[in-house]
C-alpha positions, 0 to 999 in steps of 0.5 A: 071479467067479461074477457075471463067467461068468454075464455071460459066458454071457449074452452068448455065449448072446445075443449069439453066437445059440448054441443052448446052455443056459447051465449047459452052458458052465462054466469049461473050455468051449473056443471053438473046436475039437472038442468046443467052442462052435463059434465062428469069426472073426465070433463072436470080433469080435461077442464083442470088441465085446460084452466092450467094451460089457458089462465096460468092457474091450478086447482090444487085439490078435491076440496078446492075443486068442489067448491069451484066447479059448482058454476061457471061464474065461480069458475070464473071467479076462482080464476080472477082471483088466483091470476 
């Protein structure tokens, strides 16, 4: 798991154009709200598509990726899962 977040954090970092650190999004980070990275419904497209290109795996619709986009660790977790 530890190799999964750390892609993950590349990819938000890269692919999303957040100016964060990586070592500050850890397993409970949120996505959206206060005290959260920020994201919007573009960024969850871009990052739909770079968890399909970097793990191999999709997000097959809206009610799947409400549950998964609350945190990053749940991220993270959907994608062990579903590898």
């Amino acid at each position: 798991m530890p190799d999964t977040l750390q892609k993950l954090k590349d990819l938000l970092i890269t692919r999303l154009k957040l100016k964060i650190s990586p070592d500050k999004i850890t397993h409970d980070t949120t996505l959206f709200g206060k005290d959260s990275l920020g994201l919007d419904s573009i960024d969850v497209l871009e990052l739909v598509v770079g968890i399909r290109k970097e793990f191999g795996v999709e997000i097959p619709d809206r009610q799947v990726a409400e549950k998964v986009f609350t945190s990053v660790g749940a991220i993270v977790g959907y994608i062990e899962e579903n590898r």
